[in-house]
C-alpha positions in Angstrom: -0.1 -16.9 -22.9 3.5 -15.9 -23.0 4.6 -12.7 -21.0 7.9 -11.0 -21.3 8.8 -7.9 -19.2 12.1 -6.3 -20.1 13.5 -4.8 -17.0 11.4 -7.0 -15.3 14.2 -7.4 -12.6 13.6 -3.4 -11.8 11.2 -2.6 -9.1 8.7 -2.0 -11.7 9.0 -4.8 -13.5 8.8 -7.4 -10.7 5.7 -6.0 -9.2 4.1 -6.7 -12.5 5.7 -9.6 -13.0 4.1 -11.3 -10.1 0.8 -9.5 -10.9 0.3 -11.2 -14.4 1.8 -14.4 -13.2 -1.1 -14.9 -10.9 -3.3 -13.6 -13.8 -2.4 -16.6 -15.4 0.3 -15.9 -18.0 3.7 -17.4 -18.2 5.9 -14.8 -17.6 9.2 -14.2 -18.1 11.7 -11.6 -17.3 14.8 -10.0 -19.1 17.3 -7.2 -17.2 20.6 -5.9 -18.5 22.2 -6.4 -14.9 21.5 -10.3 -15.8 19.9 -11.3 -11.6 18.7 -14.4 -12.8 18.3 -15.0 -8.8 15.4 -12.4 -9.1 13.6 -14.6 -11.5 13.8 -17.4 -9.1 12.7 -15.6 -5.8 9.9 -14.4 -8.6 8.7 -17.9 -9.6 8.9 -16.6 -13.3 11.5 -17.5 -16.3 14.5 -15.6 -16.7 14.9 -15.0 -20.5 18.7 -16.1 -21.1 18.0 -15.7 -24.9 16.4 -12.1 -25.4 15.6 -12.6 -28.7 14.2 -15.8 -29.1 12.2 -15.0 -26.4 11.0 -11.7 -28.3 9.8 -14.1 -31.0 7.8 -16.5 -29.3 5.9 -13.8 -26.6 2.2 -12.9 -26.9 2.7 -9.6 -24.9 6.1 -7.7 -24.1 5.8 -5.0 -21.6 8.7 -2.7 -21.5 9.8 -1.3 -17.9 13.0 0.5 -18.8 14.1 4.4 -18.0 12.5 6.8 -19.6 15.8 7.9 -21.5 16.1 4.1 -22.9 12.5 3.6 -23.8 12.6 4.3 -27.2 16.0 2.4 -27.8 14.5 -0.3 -26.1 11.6 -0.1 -28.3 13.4 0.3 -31.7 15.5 -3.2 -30.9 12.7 -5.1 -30.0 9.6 -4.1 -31.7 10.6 -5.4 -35.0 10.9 -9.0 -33.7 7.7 -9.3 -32.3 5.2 -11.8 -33.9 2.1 -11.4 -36.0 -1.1 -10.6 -33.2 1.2 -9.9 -30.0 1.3 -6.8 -28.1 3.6 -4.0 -26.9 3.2 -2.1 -24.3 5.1 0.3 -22.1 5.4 1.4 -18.2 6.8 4.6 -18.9 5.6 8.5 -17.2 5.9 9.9 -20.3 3.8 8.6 -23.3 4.2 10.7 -26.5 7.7 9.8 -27.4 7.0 5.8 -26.5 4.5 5.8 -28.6 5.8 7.6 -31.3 8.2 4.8 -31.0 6.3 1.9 -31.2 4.1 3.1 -33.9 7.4 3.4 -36.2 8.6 -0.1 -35.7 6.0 -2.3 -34.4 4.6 -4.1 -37.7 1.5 -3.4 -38.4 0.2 -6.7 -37.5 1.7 -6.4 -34.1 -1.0 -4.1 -31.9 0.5 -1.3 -28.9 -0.4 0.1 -25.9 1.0 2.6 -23.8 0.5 3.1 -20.5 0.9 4.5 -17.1 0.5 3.1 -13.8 0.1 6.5 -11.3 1.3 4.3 -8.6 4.6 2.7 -7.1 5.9 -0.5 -6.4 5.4 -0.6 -2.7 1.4 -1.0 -2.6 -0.2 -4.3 -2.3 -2.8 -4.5 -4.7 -4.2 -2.5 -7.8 -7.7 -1.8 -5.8 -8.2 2.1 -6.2 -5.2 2.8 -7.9 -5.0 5.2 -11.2 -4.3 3.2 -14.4 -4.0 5.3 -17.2 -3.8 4.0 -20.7 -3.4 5.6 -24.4 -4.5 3.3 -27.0 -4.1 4.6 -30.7 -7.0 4.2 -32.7 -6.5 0.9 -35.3 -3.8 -0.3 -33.2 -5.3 -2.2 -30.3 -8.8 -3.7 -31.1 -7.8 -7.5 -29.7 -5.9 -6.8 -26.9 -7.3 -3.1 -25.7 -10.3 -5.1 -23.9 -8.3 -8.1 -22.7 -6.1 -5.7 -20.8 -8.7 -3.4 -19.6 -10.9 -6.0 -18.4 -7.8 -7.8 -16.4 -6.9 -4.2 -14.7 -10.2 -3.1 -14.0 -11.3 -6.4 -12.5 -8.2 -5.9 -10.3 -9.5 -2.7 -8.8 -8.0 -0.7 -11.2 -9.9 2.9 -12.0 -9.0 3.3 -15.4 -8.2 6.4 -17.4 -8.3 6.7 -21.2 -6.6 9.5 -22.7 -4.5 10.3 -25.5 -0.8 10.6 -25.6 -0.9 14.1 -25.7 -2.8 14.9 -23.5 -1.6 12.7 -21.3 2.2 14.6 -21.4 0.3 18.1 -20.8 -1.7 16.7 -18.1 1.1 14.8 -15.9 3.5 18.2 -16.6 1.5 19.3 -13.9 0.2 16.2 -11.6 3.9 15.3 -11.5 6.2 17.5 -12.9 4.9 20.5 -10.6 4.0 18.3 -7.4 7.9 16.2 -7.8 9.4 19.9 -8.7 8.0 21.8 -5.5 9.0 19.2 -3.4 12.1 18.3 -4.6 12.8 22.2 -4.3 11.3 22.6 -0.7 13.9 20.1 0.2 16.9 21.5 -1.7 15.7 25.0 -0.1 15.9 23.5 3.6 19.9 22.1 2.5 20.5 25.6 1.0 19.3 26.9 4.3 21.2 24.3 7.0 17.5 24.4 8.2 17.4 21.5 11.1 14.5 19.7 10.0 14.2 17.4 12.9 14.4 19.9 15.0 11.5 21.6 13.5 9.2 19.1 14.1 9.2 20.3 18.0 7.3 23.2 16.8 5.1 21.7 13.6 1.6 21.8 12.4 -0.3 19.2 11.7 -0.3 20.6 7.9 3.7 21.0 8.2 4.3 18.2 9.8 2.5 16.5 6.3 3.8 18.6 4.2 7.3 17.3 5.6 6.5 13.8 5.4 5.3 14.3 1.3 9.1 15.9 0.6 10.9 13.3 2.4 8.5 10.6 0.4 9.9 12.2 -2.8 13.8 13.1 -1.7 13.6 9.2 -1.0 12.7 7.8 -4.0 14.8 6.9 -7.1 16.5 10.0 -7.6 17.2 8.9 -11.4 13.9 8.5 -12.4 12.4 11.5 -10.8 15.2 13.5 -12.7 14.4 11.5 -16.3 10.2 12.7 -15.0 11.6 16.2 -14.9 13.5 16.2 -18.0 11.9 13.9 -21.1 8.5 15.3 -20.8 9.0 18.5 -22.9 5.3 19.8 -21.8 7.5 20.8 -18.0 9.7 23.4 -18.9 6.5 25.3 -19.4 4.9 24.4 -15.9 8.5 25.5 -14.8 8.1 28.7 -16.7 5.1 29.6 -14.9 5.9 28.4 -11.8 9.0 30.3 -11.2 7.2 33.2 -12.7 4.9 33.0 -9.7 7.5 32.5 -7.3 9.0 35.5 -8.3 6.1 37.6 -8.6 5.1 36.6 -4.9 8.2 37.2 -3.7 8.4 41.0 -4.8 4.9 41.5 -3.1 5.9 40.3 0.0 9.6 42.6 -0.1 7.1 45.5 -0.9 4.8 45.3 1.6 2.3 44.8 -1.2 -0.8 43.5 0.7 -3.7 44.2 -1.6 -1.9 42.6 -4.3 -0.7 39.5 -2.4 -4.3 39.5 -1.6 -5.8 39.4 -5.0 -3.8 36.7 -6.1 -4.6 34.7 -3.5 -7.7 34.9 -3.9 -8.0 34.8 -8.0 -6.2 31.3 -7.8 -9.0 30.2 -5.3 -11.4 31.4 -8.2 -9.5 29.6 -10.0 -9.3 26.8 -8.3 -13.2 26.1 -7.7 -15.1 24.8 -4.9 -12.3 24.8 -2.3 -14.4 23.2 0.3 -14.0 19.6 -0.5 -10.2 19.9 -0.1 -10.4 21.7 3.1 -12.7 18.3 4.2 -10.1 16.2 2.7 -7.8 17.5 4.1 -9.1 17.7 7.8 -9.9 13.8 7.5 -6.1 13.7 6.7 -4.8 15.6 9.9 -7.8 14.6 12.1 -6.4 10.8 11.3 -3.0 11.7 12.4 -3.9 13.6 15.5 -6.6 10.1 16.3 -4.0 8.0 15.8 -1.9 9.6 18.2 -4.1 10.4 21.0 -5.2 6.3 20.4 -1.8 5.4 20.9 -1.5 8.1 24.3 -4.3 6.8 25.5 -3.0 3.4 25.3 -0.2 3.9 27.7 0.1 1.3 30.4 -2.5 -1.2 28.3 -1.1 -4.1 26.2 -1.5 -2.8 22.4 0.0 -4.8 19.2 1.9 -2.2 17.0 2.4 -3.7 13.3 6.0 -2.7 12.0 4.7 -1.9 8.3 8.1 -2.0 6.8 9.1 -5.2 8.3 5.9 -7.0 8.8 6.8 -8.0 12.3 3.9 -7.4 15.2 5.0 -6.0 18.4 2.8 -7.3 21.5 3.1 -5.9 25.0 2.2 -2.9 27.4 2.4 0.7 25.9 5.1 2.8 28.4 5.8 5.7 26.9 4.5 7.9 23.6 6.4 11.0 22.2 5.4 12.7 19.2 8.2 10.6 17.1 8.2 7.1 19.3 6.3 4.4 21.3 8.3 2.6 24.1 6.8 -0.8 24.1 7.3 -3.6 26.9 7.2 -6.7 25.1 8.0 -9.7 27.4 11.3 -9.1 29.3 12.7 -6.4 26.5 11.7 -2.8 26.2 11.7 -1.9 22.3 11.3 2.0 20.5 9.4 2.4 16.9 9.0 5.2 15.4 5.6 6.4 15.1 5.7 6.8 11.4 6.7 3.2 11.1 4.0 1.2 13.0 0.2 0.7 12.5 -2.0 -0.1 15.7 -3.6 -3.3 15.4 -7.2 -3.0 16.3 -9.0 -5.1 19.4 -10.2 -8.0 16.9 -7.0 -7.7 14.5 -4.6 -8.5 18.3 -7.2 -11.0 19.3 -6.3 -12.8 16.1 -2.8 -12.6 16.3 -2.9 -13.9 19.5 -5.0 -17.0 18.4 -2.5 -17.8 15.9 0.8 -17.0 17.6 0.4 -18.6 21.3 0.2 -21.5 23.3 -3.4 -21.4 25.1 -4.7 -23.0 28.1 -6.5 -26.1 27.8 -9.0 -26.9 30.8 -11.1 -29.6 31.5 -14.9 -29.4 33.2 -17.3 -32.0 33.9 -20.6 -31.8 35.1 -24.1 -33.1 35.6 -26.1 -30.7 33.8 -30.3 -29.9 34.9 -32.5 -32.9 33.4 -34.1 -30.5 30.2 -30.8 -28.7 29.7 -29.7 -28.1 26.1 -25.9 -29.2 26.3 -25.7 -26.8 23.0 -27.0 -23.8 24.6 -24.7 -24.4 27.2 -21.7 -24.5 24.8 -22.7 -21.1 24.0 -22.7 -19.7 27.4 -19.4 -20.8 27.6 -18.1 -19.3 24.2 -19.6 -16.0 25.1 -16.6 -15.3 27.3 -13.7 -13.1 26.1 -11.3 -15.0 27.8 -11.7 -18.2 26.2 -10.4 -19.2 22.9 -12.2 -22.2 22.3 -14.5 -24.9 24.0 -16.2 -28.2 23.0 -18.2 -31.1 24.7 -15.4 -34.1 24.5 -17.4 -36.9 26.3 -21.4 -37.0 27.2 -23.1 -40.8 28.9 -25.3 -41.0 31.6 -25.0 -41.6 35.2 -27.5 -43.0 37.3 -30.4 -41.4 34.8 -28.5 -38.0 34.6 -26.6 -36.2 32.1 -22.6 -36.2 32.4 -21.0 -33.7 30.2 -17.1 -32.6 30.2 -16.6 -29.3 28.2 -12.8 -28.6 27.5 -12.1 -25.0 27.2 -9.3 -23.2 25.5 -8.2 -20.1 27.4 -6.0 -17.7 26.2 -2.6 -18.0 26.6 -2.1 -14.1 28.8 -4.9 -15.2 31.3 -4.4 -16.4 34.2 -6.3 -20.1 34.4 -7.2 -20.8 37.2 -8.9 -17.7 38.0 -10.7 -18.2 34.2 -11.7 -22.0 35.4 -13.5 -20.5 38.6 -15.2 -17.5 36.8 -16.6 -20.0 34.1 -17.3 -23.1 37.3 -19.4 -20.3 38.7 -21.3 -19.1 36.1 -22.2 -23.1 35.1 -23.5 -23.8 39.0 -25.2 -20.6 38.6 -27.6 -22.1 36.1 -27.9 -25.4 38.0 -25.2 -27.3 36.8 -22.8 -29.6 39.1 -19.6 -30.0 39.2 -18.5 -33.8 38.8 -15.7 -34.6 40.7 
């Protein structure tokens, strides 16, 4: 089936892009800058002719800005054939599908929804799809789309548009609003942010790490979050109604009432003890990771840039609080802590099996009269230091068994001293060593 994703050269829009194409549909993508090069890198169409290709798709997802949604929407929607679908990215979902309800045909079905995600994950596994199907208007494809998402790892969320606006005034338009705020507050104050991490919490230090996530997104869109969801100004309202009404109890001295508060929005709240478990898994992770990576000093570790994909291998020399000094080969290189993963025992051992040139050895023996060559095989597998080993040649001498095993050893031990360790241990079960 035929896929088109208008602004499927955005961020957005590409991620989904390759996600259907390996679904099996034959996408193709449309963008007002015209990078036709993004298509390519894609694998997917680039859709020269916009409208023919409006004619002849079975589903057209649109992954424009919120503030060109409904435009986008009104000039396409009427083009679409008998039995295809419509369906939208967008954070907001009253006013998109007020859209499409006025000028999608009847015989074209809509969807709306809401992936409560971004562009940079891997995979939909865990991730919050929401979706706001209008009754009537989405018996074929509802299912078909479901089905494809939740077989994904998708954990899907069916809600109305409505209540979907009300909902995300809050889950979004609070969180993105304190944040954004926090940081604007720390630029009103000329407050030296790195600086402050000398003297941090664990929770601060968090805290920190979820405003920078937010000041470094798409300004644009988290502005258009703010401002076409009319259900915010409300949680704005309130909000700054608090702020206020906290601030004046602290200029007062006013402890009982400061107090009171506190406590009703616990009430309120509910069982606050599963966040306080949450949320001590999330700093005891950070502090493990750390002391991991302290305790690793003078040991080789591989370190896994995340950004860049590239795995560091070499001796840990230094760890700070915001850097590892690693000594890879002859070079001494810095990451930031924030930017690097520890590889685990098995995940290096791997990496080491693919990326260098091992040792290749060769052993020959006359082996006991009732020995198992197999079982022998095995002994020799059993040690950490070898990569590999096989039997390459087996006759008889003189009545007696001649085996040669070749062994693999890894390319950061030192042979020799490998071939003697593993020459010992075969004598030492009666094996001799044919010259």
């Amino acid at each position: 089936m035929k896929m088109l994703i208008i602004g499927g050269t955005g961020e957005m829009g590409q991620w989904f892009s390759l996600f259907f194409k390996e679904k099996g549909f034959d996408v193709s993508i449309w963008g007002k800058s015209g990078k036709t090069y993004v298509a390519e890198r894609l694998g997917v169409r680039f859709a020269h002719n916009l409208k023919a290709e409006v004619q002849i798709s079975d589903v057209i997802i649109i992954s424009v800005p919120i503030d060109i949604t409904e435009q986008v929407i009104a000039e396409v929607a009427p083009l679409m054939k008998k039995g295809s679908l419509l369906m939208d990215l967008t954070s907001i979902k009253t006013a998109p599908m007020n859209a499409m309800m006025k000028y999608a045909p009847e015989n074209v079905e809509i969807l709306g929804t809401h992936p409560m995600f971004g562009p940079t994950i891997p995979n939909l596994h865990g991730q919050r799809f929401i979706l706001t199907p209008i009754a009537d208007r989405c018996k074929t494809w509802f299912p078909v789309i479901k089905n494809i998402l939740e077989e994904s790892g998708a954990d899907i969320v069916i809600v109305s548009p409505e209540e979907h606006d009300r909902l995300v005034s809050v889950v979004q338009g609070l969180t993105h609003f304190a944040y954004i705020t926090i940081g604007t507050t720390l630029n009103r104050l000329s407050f030296n942010v790195k600086e402050s991490r000398k003297f941090m919490s664990p929770v601060y230090d968090i805290m920190l790490d979820f405003v920078g996530r937010i000041l470094g997104q798409n300004p644009y869109l988290y502005a258009m979050i703010q401002m076409e969801n009319p259900e915010v100004i409300k949680v704005h309202d309130a909000f700054l109604h608090e702020c206020q009404t906290i601030s004046e109890m602290v200029r007062e001295h006013n402890l009982e009432g400061f107090i009171a508060k506190m406590k009703d929005a616990a009430i309120h709240f509910g069982d606050t003890s599963p966040a306080l478990r949450r949320s001590d898994k999330l700093i005891n992770h950070k502090i493990a990771e750390y002391e991991h990576l302290l305790a690793s000093v003078g040991e080789e570790r591989g370190l896994l840039h995340v950004y860049s994909g590239k795995i560091h291998v070499g001796k840990v020399c230094k760890v700070t609080p915001t850097e590892v000094l690693i000594e890879e080969g002859t070079k001494k290189i810095y990451l930031k802590i924030e930017n690097i993963q520890l590889l685990s025992a098995q995940e290096l051992k791997e990496w080491k099996l693919k990326n260098l040139i091992h040792h290749k050895r060769d052993i020959s023996l006359i082996v006991p009269e009732n020995a198992d060559p197999e079982v022998i095989l095995n002994i020799l597998s059993c040690n950490e230091n070898i990569v590999n080993s096989e039997i390459i040649d087996m006759y008889l001498i003189e009545g007696k068994k001649s085996i040669t095993y070749r062994i693999i050893i890894f390319a950061d031990k030192e042979p020799d001293k490998v071939q003697h360790d593993v020459e010992k241990v075969l004598c030492g079960i009666g094996c001799k060593l044919r010259v």
